[in-house]
C-alpha positions in Angstrom: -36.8 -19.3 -6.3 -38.6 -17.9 -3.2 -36.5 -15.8 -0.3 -37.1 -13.9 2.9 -39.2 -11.1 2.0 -38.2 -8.0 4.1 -40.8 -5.6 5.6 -44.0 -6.7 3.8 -45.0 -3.1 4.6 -42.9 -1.8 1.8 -41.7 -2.1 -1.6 -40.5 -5.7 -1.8 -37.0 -6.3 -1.1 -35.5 -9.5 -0.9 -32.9 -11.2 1.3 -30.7 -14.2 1.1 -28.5 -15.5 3.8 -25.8 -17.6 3.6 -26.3 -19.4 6.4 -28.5 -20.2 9.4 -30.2 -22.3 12.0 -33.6 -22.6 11.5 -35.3 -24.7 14.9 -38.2 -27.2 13.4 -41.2 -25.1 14.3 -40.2 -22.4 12.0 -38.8 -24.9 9.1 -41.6 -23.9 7.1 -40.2 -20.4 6.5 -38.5 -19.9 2.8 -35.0 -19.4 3.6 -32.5 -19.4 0.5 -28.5 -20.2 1.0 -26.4 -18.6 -1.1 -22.4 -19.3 -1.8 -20.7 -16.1 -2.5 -17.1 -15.6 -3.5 -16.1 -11.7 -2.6 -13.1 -10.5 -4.4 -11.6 -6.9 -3.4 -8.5 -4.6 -3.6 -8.7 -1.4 -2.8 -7.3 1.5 -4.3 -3.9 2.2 -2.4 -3.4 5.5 -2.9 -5.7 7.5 -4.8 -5.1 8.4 -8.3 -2.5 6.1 -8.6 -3.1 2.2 -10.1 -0.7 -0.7 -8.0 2.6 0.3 -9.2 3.0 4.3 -8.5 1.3 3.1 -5.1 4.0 0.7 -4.8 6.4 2.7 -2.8 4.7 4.0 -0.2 4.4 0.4 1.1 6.4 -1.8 2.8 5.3 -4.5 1.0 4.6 -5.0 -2.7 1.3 -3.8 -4.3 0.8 -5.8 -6.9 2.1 -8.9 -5.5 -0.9 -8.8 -3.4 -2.6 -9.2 -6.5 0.1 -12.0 -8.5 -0.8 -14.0 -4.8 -4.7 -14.4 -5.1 -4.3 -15.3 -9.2 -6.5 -18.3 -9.0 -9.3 -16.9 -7.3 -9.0 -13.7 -9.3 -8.7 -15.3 -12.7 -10.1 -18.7 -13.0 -11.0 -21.1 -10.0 -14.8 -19.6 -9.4 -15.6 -21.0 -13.1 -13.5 -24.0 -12.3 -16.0 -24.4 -9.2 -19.1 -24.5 -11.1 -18.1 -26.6 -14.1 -17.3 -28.9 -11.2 -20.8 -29.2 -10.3 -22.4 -29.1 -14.1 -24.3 -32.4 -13.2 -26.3 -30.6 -10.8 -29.4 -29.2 -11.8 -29.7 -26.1 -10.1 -25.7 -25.8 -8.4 -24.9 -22.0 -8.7 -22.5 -18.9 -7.0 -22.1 -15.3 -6.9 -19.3 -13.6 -7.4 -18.9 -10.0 -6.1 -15.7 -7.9 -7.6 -15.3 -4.5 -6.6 -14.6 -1.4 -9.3 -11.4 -1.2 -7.5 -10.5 -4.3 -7.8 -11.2 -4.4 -11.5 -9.3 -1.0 -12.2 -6.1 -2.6 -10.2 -6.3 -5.4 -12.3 -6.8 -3.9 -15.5 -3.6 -1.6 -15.0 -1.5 -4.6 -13.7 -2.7 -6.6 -17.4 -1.3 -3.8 -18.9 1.8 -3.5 -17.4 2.9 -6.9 -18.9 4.1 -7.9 -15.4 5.7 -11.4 -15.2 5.7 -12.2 -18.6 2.1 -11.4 -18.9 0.5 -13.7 -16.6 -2.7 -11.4 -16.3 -3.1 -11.4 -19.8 -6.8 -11.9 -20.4 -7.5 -11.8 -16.6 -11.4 -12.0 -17.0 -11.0 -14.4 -19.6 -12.7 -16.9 -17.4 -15.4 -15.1 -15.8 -16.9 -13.6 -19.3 -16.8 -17.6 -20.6 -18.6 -18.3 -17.5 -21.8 -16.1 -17.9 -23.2 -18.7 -20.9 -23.6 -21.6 -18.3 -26.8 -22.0 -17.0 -28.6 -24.2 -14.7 -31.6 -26.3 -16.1 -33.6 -23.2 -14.9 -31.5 -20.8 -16.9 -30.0 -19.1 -14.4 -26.7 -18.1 -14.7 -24.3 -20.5 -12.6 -22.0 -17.4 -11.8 -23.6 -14.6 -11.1 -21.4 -11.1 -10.9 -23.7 -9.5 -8.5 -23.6 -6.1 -7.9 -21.9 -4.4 -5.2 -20.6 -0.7 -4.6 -17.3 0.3 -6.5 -15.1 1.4 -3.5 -16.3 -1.0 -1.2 -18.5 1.3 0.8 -20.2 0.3 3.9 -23.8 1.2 2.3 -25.2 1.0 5.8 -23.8 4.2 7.4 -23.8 5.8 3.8 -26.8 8.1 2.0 -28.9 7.6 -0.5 -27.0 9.9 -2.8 -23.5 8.3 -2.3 -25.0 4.5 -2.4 -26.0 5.2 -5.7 -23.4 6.6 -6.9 -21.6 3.9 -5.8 -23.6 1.4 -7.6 -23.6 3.5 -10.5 -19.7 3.6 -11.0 -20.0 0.0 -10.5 -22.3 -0.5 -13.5 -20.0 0.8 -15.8 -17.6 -0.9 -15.0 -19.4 -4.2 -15.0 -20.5 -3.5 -18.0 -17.2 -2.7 -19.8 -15.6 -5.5 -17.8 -18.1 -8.5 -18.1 -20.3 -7.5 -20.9 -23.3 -8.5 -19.1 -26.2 -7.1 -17.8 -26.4 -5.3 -14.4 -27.4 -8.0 -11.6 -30.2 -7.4 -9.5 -28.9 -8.9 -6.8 -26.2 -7.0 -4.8 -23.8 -8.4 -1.7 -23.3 -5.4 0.6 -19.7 -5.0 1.6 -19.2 -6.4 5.1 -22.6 -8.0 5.2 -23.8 -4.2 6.6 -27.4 -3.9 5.8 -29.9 -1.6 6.7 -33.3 -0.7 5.6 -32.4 2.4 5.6 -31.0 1.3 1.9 -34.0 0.2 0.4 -34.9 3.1 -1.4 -31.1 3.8 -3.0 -30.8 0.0 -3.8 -34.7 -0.1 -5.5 -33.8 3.2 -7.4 -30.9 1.2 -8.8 -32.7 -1.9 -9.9 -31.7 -3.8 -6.9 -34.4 -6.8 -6.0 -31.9 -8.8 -3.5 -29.4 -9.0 -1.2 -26.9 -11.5 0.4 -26.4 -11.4 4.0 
């Protein structure tokens, strides 16, 4: 699969966007569309997981997590299965690290009779269907573990980002690292190259 190479000058980076108009004369031009389903939840107060943040809301933590339980459980692999009879149909799926550490804690908790019980269940079942190229139909692409806007950050604090986020990943959905990432907000800059190439990043959605 070819993309929008960015900067030919330097180190090879590519680019996929989700969307665009391209006018006729430049039709010729690889340009890639990619789906992407973002999934994020901060984390409300620091140190504390969804319930001890709880009270310092006027609104309930973790039912802002019981109300997107479809998207955060199952209906990405749903999606996909949908589409089996299409060669090459596939998405990405961005979770951040906070996201992952609220919903662990809320499994735990046993809340509602245990309804998060195996929350990743579906995602982890997901990663052995392929397309006829043998790509994996959901992707968990890579993104940074507090949802950092990676275009005003530094080098230093982009990859420590990304690093939290691979251990995570890894302990989550026992996969490898993705080398594609989806930078929170869309905010990219080249200024990134170097922290995203240092982290085994070879493309981005935007």
């Amino acid at each position: 699969m070819r993309s929008l190479s960015l900067l030919s000058d330097r180190p090879r980076l590519f680019v996929l966007v989700f969307g665009m108009f391209v006018p006729a004369a430049a039709s010729a031009a690889p340009i890639q569309i990619g789906f992407l389903w973002h999934m994020h939840q901060p984390i409300y107060v620091p140190y504390l997981d969804p319930f001890g943040a709880d009270p310092f809301f006027s609104f309930s933590v973790p039912d802002v997590h019981n109300q997107r339980f479809g998207p955060y459980t199952t209906w990405p692999k749903d999606a996909i299965e949908a589409g089996d009879h299409l060669a090459h149909l596939g998405a990405q799926v961005s979770f951040s690290g906070s996201l992952i550490e609220n919903l662990n804690a809320i499994e735990a908790s046993g809340i509602n009779g245990g309804m998060w019980n195996n929350w990743d269940g579906a995602y982890r079942a997901a990663q052995s269907n392929l397309s006829n190229l043998g790509n994996h139909r959901l992707e968990m692409v890579a993104f940074g573990h507090h949802h950092p806007l990676m275009a005003l950050n530094g080098t230093r604090d982009i990859r420590m980002q990304l690093r939290l986020h691979k251990l995570i990943h890894g302990q989550k959905w026992q996969t490898g690292f993705s080398e594609g990432l989806f930078p929170p907000e869309t905010a990219f800059s080249t200024r990134m190259i170097p922290a995203l190439q240092a982290e085994g990043i070879e493309w981005v959605l935007v």
